[in-house]
C-alpha positions in Angstrom: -1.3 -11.9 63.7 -1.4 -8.8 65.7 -5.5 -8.6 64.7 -6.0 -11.6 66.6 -3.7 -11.0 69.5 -5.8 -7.9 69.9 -9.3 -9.7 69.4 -7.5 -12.0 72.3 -7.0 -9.7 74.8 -10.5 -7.5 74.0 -12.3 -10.3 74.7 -10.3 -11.4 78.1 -11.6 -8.1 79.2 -15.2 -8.1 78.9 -15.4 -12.3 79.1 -16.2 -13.7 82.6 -14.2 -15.7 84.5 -16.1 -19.2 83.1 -15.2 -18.2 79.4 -13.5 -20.7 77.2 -10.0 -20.9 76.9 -7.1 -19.4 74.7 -7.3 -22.5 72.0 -11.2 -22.2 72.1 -10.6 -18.5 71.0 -8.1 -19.2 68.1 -9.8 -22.1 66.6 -13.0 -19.9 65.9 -13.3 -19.9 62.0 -12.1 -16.0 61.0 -14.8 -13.7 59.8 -14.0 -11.7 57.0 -15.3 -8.4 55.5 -17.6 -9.9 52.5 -18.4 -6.4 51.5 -18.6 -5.9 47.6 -15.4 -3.7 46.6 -15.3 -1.7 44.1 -12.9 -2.3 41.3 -10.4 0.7 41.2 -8.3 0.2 37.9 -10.9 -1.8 35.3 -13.7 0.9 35.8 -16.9 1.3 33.9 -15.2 3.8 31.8 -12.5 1.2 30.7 -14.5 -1.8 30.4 -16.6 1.0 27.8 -13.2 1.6 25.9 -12.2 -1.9 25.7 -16.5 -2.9 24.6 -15.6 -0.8 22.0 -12.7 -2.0 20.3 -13.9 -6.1 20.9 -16.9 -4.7 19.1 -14.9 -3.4 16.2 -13.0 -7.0 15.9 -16.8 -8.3 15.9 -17.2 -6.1 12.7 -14.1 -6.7 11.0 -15.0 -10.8 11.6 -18.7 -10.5 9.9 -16.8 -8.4 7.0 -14.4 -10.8 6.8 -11.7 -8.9 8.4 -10.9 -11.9 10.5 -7.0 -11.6 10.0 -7.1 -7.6 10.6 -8.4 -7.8 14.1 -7.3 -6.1 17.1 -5.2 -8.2 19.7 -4.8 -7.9 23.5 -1.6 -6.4 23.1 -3.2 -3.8 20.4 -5.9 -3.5 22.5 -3.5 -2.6 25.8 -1.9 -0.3 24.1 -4.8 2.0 22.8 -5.6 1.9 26.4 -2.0 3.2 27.6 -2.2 5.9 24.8 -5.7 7.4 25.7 -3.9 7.8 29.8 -5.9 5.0 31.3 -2.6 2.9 33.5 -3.9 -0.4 33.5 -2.0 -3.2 33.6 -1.6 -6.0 30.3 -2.6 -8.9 33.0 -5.5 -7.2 34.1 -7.0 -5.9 30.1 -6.2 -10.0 29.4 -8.2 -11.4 32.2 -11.2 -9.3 31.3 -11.4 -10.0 27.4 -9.4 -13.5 27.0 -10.8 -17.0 26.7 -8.7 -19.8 27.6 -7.1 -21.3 24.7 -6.0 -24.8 23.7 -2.7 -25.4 23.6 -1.1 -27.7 20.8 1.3 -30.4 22.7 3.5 -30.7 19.3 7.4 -30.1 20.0 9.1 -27.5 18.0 13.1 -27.4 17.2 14.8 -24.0 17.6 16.7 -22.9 14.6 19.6 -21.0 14.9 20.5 -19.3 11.6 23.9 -17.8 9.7 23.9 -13.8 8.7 22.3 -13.9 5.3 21.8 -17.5 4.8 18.3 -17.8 5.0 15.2 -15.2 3.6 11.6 -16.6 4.3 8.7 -15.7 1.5 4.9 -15.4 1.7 1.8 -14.0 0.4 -1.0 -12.3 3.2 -4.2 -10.9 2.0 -5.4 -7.5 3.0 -8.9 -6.3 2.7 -9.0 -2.0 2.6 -11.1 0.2 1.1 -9.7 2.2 -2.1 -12.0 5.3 -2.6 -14.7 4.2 -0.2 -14.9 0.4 -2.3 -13.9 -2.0 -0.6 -10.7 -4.1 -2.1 -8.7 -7.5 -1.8 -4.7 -6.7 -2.1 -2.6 -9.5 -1.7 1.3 -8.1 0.5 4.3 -9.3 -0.5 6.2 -10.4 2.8 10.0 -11.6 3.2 11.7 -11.7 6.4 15.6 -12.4 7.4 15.6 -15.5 9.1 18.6 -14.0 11.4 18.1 -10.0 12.0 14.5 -10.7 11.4 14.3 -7.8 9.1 11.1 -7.2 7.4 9.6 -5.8 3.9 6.4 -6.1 2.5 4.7 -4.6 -1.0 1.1 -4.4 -2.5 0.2 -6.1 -5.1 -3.3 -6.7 -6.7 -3.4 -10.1 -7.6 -0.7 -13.1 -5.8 0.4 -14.1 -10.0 3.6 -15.1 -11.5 4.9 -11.2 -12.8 3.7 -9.9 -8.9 5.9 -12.5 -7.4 8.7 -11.7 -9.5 8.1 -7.9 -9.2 8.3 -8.1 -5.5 11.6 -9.9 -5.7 13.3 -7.4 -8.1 12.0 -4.7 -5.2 13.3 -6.9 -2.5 16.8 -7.5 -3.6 17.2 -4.2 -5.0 15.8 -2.9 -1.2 18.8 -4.7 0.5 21.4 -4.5 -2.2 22.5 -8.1 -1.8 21.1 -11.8 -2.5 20.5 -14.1 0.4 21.7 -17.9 0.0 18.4 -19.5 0.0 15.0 -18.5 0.0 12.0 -20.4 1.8 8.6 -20.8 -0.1 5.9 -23.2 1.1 3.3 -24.7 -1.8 2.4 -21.6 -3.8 1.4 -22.2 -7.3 3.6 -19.1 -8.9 6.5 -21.4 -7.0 5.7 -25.1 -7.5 4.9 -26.1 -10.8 3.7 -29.8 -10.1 4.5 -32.4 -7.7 6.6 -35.2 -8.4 6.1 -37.8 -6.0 5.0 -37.7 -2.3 7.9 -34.7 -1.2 9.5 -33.6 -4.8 8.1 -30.3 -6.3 9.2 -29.0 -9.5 9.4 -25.5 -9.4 8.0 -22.8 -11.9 9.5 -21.3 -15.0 9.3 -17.7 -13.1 11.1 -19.2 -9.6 14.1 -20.6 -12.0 14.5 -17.5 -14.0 14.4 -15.4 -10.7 17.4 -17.9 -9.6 19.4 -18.0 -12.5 19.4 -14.4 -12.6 19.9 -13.3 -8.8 21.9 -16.9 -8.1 19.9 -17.9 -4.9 18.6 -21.7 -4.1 15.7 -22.6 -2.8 13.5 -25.0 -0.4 10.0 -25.6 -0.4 8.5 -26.3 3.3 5.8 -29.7 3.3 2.5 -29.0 3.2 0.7 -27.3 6.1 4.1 -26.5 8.0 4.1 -23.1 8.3 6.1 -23.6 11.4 8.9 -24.1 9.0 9.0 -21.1 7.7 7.8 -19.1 10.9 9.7 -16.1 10.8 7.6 -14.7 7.5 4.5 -16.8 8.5 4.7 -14.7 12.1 5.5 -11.8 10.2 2.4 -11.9 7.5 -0.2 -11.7 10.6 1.5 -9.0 12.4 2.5 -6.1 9.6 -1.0 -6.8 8.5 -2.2 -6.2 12.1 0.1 -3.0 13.0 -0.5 -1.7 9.2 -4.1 -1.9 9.1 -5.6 -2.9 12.0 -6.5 0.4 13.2 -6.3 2.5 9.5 -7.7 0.7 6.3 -9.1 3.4 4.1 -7.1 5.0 1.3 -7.9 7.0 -1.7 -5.5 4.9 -3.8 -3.1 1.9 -4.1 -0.2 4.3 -3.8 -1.6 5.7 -0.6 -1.7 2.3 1.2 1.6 1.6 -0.2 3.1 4.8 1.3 1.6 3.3 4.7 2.7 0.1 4.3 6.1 1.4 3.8 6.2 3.7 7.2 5.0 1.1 9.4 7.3 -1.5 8.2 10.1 0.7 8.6 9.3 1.5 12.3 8.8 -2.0 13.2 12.4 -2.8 11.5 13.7 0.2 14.3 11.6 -0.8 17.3 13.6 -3.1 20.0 13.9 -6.3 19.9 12.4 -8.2 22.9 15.6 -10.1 24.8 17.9 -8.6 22.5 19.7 -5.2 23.1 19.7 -4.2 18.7 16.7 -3.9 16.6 16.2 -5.8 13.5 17.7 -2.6 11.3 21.1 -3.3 13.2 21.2 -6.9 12.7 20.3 -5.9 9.0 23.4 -3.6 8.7 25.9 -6.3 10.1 24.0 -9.1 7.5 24.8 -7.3 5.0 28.3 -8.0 4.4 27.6 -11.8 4.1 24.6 -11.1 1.3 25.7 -11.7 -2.1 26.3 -9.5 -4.9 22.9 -8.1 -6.2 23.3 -7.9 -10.1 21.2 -5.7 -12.3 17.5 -5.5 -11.5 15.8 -8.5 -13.5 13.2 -7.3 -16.1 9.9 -9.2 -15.3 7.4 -9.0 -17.7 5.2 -11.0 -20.2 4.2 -9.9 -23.8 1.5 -10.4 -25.7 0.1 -9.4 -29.6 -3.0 -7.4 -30.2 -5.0 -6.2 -32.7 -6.6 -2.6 -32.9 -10.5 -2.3 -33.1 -12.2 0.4 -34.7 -11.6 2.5 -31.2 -8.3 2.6 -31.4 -8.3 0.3 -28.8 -6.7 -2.9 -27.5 -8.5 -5.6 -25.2 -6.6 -7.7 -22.3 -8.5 -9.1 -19.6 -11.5 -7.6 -20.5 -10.3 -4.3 -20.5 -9.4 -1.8 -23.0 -6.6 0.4 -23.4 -6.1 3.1 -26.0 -3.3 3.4 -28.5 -2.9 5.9 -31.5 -5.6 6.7 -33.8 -3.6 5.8 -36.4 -3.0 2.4 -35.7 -6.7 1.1 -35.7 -6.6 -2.0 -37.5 -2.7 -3.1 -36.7 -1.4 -5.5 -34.5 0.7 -4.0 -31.8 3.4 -5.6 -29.4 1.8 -5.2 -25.7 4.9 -5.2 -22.5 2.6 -6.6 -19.8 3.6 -5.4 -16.4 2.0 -6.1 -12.8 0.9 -2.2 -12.6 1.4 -0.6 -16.0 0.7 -1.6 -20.2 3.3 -0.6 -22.5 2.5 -0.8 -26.3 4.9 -1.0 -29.4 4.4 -0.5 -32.9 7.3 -1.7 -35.0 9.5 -1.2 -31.8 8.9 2.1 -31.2 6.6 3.0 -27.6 3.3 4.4 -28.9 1.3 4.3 -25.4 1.5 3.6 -22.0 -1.3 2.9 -19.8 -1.6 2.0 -15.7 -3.0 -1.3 -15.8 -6.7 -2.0 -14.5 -7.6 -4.5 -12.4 -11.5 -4.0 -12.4 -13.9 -5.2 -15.3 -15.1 -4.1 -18.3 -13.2 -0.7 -17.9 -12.2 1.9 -20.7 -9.0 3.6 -20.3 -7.8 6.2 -22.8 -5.9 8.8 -23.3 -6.9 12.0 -25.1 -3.4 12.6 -26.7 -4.5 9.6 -29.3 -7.7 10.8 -30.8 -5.9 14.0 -31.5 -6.1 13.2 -35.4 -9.8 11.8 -35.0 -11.0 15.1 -33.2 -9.1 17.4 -35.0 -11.5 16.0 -38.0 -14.5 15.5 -35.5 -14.7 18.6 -33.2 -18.1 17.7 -32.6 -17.4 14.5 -30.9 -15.5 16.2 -28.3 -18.0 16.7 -25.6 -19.4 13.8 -24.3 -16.2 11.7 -25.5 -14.5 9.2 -23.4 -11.0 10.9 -24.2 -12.0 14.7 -22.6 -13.6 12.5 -19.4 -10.8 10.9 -18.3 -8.6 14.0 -19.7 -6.9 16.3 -16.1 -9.1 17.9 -14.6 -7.0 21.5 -15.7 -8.0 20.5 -19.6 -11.6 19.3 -18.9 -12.1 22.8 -16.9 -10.7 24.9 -19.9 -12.6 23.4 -22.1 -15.5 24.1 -20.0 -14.9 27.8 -19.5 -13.7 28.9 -23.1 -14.2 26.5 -25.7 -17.7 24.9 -25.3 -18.5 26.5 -28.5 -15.1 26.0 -30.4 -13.7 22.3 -29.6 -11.6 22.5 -32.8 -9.6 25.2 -30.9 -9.6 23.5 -27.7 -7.9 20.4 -30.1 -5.3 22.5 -31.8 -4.2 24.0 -28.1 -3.8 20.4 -27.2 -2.0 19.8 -30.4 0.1 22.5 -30.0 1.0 22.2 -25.7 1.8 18.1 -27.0 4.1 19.6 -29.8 6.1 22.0 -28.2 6.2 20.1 -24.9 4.1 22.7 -22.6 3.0 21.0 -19.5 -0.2 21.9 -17.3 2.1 24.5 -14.7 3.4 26.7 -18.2 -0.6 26.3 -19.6 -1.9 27.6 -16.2 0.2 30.5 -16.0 -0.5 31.9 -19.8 -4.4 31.7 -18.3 -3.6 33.7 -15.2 -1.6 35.8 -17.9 -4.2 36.2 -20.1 -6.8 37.0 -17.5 -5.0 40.0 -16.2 -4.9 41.6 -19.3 -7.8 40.4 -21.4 -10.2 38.4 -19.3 -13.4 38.5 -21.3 -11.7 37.2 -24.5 -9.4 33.7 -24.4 -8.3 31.8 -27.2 -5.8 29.3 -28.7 -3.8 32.1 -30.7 -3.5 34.4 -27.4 -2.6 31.2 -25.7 0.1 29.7 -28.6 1.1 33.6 -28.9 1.8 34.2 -25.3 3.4 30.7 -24.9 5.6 31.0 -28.1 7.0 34.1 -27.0 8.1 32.4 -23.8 9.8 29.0 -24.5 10.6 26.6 -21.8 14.4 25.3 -21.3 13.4 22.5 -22.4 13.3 23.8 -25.8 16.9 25.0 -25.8 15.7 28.8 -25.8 16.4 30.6 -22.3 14.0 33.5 -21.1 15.2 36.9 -20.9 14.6 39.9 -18.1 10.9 39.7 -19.2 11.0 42.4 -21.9 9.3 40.0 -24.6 6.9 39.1 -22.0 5.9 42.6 -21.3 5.9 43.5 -25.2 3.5 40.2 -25.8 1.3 40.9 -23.1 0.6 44.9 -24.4 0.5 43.3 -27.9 -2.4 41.2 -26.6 -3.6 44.5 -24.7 -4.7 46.0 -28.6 -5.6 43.1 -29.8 -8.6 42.6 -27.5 -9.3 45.8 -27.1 -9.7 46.6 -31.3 -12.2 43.5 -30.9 -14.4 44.5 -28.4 -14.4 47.8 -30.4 
């Protein structure tokens, strides 16, 4: 107001006396300052940061990543963390499009302390060891604290579902009173009419066991189980959205485990506890977990001439002794464990890829002992430690049958890589030029572990062993 009063009374000065009136001067459409202004929050070197990050969802859409991509909310707060303070509103109205909303009406639930636990499968794509690999989370979610956990799995089957249930109730110590699927095959075995399902042989051993119900949501109502189906989509976001290579299964899993547990302890929007405190007052209404359920399926195989057994395409070794039996295989969703007349001959960590070999060198023991000279290029010493391979390497390139009898012997007597390490380091203070099995066994025997019920002394066997070895090496090289 007071710009025009001013722009009044300049012009009463300068007008003459013919000049129009005050109404002609106020209805004079304003003139305003259509300079371009510089914008001084979203600069050129924000607009750069934010480029990048919608062109990293562009990469992760063409690699199919389409479920792992950055949000405006992620992408805010990468902002906030590299010291740019720019407002939510302002990084939305740059990068949003204007989205359809749906006019259906939704119901809100409200829901009893452990009542209700919501179950679903979400795939994630990572890379394990620079190859890139499909692993299918296991997510459930407390319908009232809203308290999540989630497991990797490699494939979404019948002894992974159960699997991540046993982990689940054994995570919370307690059972909750129903538990919400939607149309999963390892849940529904076939439907019976237009709205019955008739669940799986796994879902009612998992219940008889652990005492739970169940309901099964219709078909393409995720909204009624939207506590999990909300959860899926964003521990798969805050997980791996922004780190999604690993150098093994275990790796991710570690991950997975840290950022569930900090979004379990961040607050809770409109609510004063975070879903950890809700957890701990839900707990007294859960009921009583019993043992942990054994989930596993077993299968018979018979032994080629590899001492080996194929499932799935992929072979796993037992003992050599056992080519040509049939041995009882424990089939777990990570791990093979095989029985011969009852008694646990080998265990093996399950592969998922194809056509692979795994074996142990502990069962071609026998074999090798017999066949020295089909040590080297063997399957066995590849996929042997590294510690063994690199002994073998160094002293026993020309002897294998001594490299097999040190095996034999650190497999008899218990001797683990740490004790086999430090008889080297021993052995190369004293006699470095000359390293074999009977300085080894010698050195070793001398100094039992605990384990064999003989405790070590003040080191005055150790000493006498070692200057024993001293003249031993030294009459050779004479």
């Amino acid at each position: 107001v007071k710009k025009y009063i001013d722009s009044y009374f300049d012009s009463e000065k300068s007008k003459p006396r013919d000049a129009p009136k005050l109404y002609d001067h106020l209805s004079v459409k304003p003139k305003y300052n259509c300079r371009k202004r510089g914008k001084r929050i979203l600069n050129t070197e924000v607009e750069q940061e934010i480029n990048q990050l919608l062109d990293l969802n562009a990469k992760k859409r063409r690699e199919g990543l389409h479920k792992q991509v950055l949000k405006k909310c992620d992408i805010h707060m990468a902002l906030q963390e590299k010291g740019f303070g720019i407002g939510y509103t302002t990084v939305c109205n740059y990068i949003s499009l204007r989205e359809k909303r749906s006019s259906e009406a939704f119901i809100r639930q409200r829901y009893d302390p452990g009542s209700v636990c919501e179950f679903d499968w979400g795939e994630v794509k990572v890379k394990i060891n620079n190859q890139r690999t499909v692993l299918q989370m296991a997510v459930f979610t407390s319908a009232y604290s809203n308290y999540r956990y989630a497991c990797l799995y490699y494939r979404q089957d019948t002894l992974a579902f159960m699997e991540s249930h046993v982990e689940f109730f054994s995570h919370t110590g307690g059972v909750y009173h129903q538990m919400v699927y939607d149309n999963m095959r390892v849940v529904v075995a076939r439907f019976v009419g237009r709205k019955e399902k008739e669940p799986t042989q796994a879902l009612v051993n998992l219940k008889g066991h652990y005492r739970f119900n169940h309901r099964f949501c219709n078909a393409y109502r995720g909204n009624e189980k939207g506590h999990v189906e909300r959860s899926v989509e964003y521990i798969r976001r805050k997980a791996f959205g922004f780190k999604d290579e690993f150098s093994s299964i275990d790796q991710a899993r570690e991950h997975l485990c840290r950022v569930v547990e900090k979004l379990n302890k961040a607050p809770r929007q409109n609510i004063d506890k975070t879903s950890v405190e809700l957890f701990n007052q839900e707990k007294e209404f859960l009921w009583d977990s019993p043992n942990p359920f054994s989930c596993y399926s077993t299968e018979q195989f018979r032994t080629d001439k590899y001492a080996t057994i194929s499932f799935s395409g992929n072979r796993y070794s037992v003992p050599d002794h056992l080519v040509g039996e049939f041995v009882d295989v424990k089939i777990y969703s990570d791990q093979l464990k095989m029985y011969y007349q009852d008694q646990l001959v080998g265990t093996h960590q399950r592969s998922y890829g194809a056509h692979t070999w795994t074996i142990g060198l502990e069962h071609y023991l026998n074999t090798l002992h017999k066949k020295p000279g089909a040590l080297r290029d063997s399957e066995a010493l590849a996929q042997s430690p590294d510690y063994l391979r690199e002994i073998y390497r160094k002293y026993y390139q020309d002897s294998p049958r001594e490299f097999i009898e040190l095996v034999i012997y650190c497999r008899k007597h218990n001797i683990d890589i740490t004790r086999l390490q430090w008889a080297e380091n021993q052995l190369l203070n004293w006699c470095p030029g000359n390293i074999t099995t009977e300085k080894i066994t010698a050195l070793l025997g001398n100094n039992p572990s605990k384990e064999e019920g003989v405790l070590k002394n003040d080191g005055q066997i150790e000493s006498a062993s070692l200057a024993h070895l001293h003249e031993i090496s030294t009459l050779i090289e004479n």
